[in-house]
C-alpha positions in Angstrom: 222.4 -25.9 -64.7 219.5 -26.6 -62.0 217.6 -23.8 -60.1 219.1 -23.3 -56.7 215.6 -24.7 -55.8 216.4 -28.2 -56.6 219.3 -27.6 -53.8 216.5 -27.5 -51.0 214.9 -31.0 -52.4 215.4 -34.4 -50.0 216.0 -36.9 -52.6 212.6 -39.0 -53.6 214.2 -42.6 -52.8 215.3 -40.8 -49.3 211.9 -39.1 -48.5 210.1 -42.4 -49.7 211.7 -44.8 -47.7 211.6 -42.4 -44.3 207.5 -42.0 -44.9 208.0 -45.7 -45.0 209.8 -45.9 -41.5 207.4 -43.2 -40.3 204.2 -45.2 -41.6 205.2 -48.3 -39.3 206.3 -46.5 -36.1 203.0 -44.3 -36.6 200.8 -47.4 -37.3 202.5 -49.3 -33.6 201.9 -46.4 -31.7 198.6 -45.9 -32.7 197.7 -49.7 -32.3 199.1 -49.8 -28.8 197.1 -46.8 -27.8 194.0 -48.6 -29.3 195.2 -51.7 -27.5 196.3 -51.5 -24.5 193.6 -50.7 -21.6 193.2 -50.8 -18.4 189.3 -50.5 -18.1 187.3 -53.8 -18.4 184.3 -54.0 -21.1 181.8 -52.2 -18.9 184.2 -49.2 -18.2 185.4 -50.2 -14.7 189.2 -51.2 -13.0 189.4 -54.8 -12.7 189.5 -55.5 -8.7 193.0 -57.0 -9.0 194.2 -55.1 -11.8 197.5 -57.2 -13.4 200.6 -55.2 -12.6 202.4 -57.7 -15.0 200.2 -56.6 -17.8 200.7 -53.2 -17.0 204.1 -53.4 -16.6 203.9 -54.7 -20.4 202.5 -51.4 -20.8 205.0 -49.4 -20.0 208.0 -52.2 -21.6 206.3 -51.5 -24.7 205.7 -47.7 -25.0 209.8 -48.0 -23.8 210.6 -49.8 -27.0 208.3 -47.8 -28.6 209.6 -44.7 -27.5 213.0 -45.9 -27.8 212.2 -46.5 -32.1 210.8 -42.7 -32.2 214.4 -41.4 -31.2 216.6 -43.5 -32.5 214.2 -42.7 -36.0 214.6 -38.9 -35.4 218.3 -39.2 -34.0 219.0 -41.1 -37.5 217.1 -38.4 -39.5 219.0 -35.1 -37.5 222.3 -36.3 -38.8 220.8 -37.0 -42.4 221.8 -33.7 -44.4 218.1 -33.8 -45.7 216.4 -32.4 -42.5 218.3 -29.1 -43.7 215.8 -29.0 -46.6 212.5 -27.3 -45.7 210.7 -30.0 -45.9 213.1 -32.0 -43.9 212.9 -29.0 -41.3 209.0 -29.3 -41.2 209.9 -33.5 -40.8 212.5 -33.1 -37.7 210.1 -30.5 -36.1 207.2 -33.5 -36.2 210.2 -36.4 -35.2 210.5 -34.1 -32.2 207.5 -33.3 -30.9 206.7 -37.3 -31.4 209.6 -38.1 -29.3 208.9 -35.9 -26.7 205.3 -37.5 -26.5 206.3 -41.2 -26.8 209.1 -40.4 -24.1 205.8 -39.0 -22.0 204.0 -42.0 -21.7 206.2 -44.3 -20.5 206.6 -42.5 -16.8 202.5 -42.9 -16.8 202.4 -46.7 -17.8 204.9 -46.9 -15.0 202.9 -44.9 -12.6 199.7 -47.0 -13.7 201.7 -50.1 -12.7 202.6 -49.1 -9.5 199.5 -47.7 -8.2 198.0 -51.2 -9.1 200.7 -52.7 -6.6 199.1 -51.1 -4.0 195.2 -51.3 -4.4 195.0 -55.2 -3.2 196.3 -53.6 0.3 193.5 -53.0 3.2 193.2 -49.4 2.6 190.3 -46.7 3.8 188.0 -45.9 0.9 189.1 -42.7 0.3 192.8 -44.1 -0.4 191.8 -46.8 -2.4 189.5 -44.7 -4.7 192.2 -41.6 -5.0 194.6 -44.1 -5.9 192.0 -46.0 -8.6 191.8 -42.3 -10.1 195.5 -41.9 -10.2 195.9 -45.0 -12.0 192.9 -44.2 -14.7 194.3 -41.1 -15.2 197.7 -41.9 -15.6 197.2 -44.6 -18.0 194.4 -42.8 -20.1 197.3 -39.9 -20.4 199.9 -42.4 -21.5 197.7 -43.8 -24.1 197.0 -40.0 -25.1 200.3 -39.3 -25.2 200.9 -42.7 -27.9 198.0 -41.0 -29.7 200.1 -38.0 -30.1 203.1 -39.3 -30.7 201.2 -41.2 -33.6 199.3 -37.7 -35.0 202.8 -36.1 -35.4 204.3 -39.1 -37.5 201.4 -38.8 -39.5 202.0 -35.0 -40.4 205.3 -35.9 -40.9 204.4 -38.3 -43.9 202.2 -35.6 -45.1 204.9 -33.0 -45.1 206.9 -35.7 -47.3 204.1 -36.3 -49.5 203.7 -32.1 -50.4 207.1 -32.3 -50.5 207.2 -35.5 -53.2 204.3 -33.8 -54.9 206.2 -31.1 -55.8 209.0 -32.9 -56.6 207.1 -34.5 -59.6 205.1 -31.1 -60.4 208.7 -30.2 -61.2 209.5 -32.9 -63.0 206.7 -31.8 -65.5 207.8 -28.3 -65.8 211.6 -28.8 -66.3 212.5 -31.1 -69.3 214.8 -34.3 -67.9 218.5 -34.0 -68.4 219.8 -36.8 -70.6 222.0 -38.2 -73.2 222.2 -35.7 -76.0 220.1 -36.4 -78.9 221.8 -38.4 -82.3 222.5 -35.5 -84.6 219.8 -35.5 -87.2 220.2 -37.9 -90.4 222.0 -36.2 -93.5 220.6 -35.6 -96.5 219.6 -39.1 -98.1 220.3 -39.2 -101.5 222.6 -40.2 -104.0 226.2 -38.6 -104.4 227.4 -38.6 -107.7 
């Protein structure tokens, strides 16, 4: 009979193939806050910036954001995140929903406020709403960055928790077919 230890253990194939999920919505995330700027190669807003590009923006971190819940949705009704390391998992899932969701408003916001900068404006307006629009689009990329952290201590969490999985292994001796009985006495019978 197992240890009631081995109770509390997600399955290797199932922890294997989520830090497989997690690896690809962490490695998009991360990309698109590498990506997807708004300042030009010297560090300054285009005059025009392109609200359609910006709009692509926000589309994106939407589907993005949109993978990130329906991965942690899936995972919540899995009975692995009762484990502890599946715990650990849905507490990372969560917090990188919750950021993903975060950055879409501020893509949005980035999009708009490039709408209105082409209009004959005073200075003051057009420069308060330039800052706006830097600020809201540098926190939407942060927010993709942190979205992308949490998926990434996530995987780690599986891999100390698949790590101890196989320093079990080598502590308990595998469960298999019983062994042949030994052979008889060779020999002759006379």
């Amino acid at each position: 009979m197992k240890p009631d230890f081995y109770r509390d253990l997600m399955p290797s194939d199932a922890a294997l193939h989520l830090v497989g999920a997690l690896n690809t919505i962490r490695d998009k995330l991360h990309d698109a806050s590498q990506q997807w700027k708004l300042l030009d190669e010297t560090g300054r807003i285009p005059d025009t910036p392109p609200y359609t590009v910006l709009l692509q923006h926000a589309i994106g971190a939407q589907d993005l954001s949109r993978e990130v819940l329906q991965l942690t949705a899936g995972f919540a009704q899995s009975p692995h995140h009762t484990t502890r390391a599946g715990s650990a998992v849905l507490k990372r899932l969560s917090i990188a929903a919750t950021m993903s969701s975060h950055a879409v408003p501020r893509f949005t916001e980035t999009a708009e406020e490039a709408l209105g900068l082409p209009q004959p404006t005073a200075l003051a307006d057009r420069d308060s709403r330039t800052n706006r629009m830097v600020i809201n689009h540098a926190s939407a990329r942060a927010y993709l960055r942190r979205a992308s952290e949490s998926l990434h201590h996530a995987v780690e969490e599986l891999d100390d928790h698949l790590g101890f999985q196989r320093f079990l292994a080598t502590l308990t001796p595998q469960e298999g077919p019983p062994a042949p009985p030994p052979p008889k006495p060779g020999g002759r019978h006379r």
